[in-house]
N, C-alpha and C positions, 0 to 999 in steps of 0.2 A: 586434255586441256579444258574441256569444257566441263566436267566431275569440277576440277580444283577453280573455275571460274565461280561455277552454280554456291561451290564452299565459301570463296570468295565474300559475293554477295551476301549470304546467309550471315554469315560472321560480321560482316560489316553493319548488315542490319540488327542482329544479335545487341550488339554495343552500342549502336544507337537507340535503340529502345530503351538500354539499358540506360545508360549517360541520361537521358530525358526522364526515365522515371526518377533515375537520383534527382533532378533537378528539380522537378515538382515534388518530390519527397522537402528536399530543402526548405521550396515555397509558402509546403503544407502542416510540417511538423510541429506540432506542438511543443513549446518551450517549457512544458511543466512536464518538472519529474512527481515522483511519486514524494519523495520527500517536503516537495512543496504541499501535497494533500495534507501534513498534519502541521505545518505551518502557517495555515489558515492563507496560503494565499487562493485567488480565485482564479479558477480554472478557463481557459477560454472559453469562448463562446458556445452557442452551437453549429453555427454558419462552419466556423472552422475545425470543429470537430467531425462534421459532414462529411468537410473536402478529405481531413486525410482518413476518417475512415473507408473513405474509398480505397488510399493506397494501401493503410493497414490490411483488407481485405486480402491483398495479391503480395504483402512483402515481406521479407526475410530480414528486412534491419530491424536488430534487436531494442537499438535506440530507440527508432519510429514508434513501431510496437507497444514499448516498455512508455513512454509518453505520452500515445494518447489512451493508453490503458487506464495510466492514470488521471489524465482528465475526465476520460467517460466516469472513472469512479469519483472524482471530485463532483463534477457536475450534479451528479444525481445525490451528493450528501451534500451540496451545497444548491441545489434548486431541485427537491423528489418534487415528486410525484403528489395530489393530492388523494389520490383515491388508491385504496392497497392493491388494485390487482395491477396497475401502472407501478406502482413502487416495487413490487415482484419481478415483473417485467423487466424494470429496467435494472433492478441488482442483479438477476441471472444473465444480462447484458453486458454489463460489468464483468461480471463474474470470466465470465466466457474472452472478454478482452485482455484480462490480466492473466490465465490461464494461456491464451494462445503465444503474449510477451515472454511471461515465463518458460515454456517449450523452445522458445528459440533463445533463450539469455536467464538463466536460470538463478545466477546471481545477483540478484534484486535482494535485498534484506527488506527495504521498504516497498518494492511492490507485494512481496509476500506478506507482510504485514497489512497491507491496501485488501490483498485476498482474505486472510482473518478476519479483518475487519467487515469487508464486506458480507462475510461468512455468516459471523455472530449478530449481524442484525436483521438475518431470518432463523434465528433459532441450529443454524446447522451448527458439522464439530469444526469450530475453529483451530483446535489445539494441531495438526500438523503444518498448519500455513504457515501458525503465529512462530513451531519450532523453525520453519526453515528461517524465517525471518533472524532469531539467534543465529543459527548453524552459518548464513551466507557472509558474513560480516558485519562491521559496524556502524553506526547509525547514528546523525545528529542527534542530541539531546530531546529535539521536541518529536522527531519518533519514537524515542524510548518514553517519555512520558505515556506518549499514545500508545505503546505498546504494553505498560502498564494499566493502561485501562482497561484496553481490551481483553490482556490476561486476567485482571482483579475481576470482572463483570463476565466473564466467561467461564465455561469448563475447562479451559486452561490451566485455572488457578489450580485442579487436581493434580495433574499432571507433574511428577515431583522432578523432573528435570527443569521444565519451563520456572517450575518455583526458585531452582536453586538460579537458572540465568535469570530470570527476574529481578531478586535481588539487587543487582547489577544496577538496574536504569532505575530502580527506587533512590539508590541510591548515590546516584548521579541525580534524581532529581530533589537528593534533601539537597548536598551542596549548592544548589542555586533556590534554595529554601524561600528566598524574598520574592523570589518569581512564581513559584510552582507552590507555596504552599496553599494556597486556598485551593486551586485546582488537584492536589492530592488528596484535602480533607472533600472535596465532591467525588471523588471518583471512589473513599473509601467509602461514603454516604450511598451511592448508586452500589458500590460491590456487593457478590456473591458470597454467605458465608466465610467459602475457602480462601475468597481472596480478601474480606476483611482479616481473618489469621496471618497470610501470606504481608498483608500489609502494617499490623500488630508486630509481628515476630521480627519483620525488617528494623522497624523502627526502633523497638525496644532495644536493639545494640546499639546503631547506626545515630539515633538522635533519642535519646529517651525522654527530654523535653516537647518532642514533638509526639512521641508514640502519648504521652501523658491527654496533648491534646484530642486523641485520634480516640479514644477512649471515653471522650464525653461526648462524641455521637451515635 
């Protein structure tokens, strides 16, 4: 009787901790997904990304997680660092945020993208983040753009798989052409060799009125 009281207890307090961590989970979590990082919306605070990286710290919700992963990574592309060894700091910060989301909820397209991205703006290989980001599923418009960039200005653009899915979000972003074209003739202007080709070869079937433009920079 008293084994199954002492279990009693235990278990009763088990689910009380637990029920109160969901609760401040609730209180604490960040309302930005990762898909808001290439939306240009702004990330919360840092007051609030404090509090739940406390919880992120100790929890297994993939949401929680996958959330403020991506605001840690919002925040620091939308307020770094002035001085590079703060700006290292805090992308291998990042880094580490959206890798531990990822372990526990794997299908993120746009936080794996969030991870390329944050990849390629220290020099490392981008190219299997940016794949999984294809591989997991699909993705509003204004991440595929962003994943266009990332692939055209990275070692990506080699990579002859990520070329052929590439394609894809080019050209999803000639159809909204009145939106996105000045932002694709910048991002052919900033690309790497491979990914100006990758961005020529698109166009020249897809819009050759536009590839004509992309040609005089």
């Amino acid at each position: 009787m008293i084994l199954l009281r002492v279990i009693g207890i235990l278990t009763a307090i088990v689910l009380a901790l637990h029920a109160g961590i969901a609760f401040y989970g609730d209180l604490v979590r960040p309302s930005f997904h990762a898909s808001d990082l290439f939306s240009g919306e702004i990330p919360p605070g840092k007051a609030k990304l404090a509090a739940s990286g406390v919880l992120a710290s100790v929890s297994w919700d993939g949401d929680l997680l996958a959330n403020y992963a991506a605001a840690v990574a919002a925040d620091i592309l939308h307020r770094p660092s002035t001085d590079a060894v703060g700006k290292a700091n805090e992308n291998k910060a990042a880094q580490s945020a959206v890798v531990a989301a990822l372990k526990v909820s794997p299908v993120r397209p746009a936080l794996w993208l969030t991870l390329g991205t944050l990849q390629a703006q220290t020099g490392q290989a981008a190219t299997p983040a940016v794949k999984m980001s294809y591989l997991t599923g699909s993705v509003p418009i204004d991440v595929a753009f962003s994943r266009v960039r990332t692939v055209t200005s990275s070692a990506a653009a080699t990579d002859d798989e990520i070329k052929l899915l590439a394609q894809s979000d080019i050209r999803s972003a000639l159809a909204n052409r009145s939106r996105y074209e000045p932002l694709l003739i910048a991002a052919y202007v900033q690309a790497t060799p491979q990914g100006k080709s990758l961005l020529l070869e698109t166009t020249k079937v897809t819009d050759p009125g536009f590839n004509e433009i992309l040609r005089r920079y």
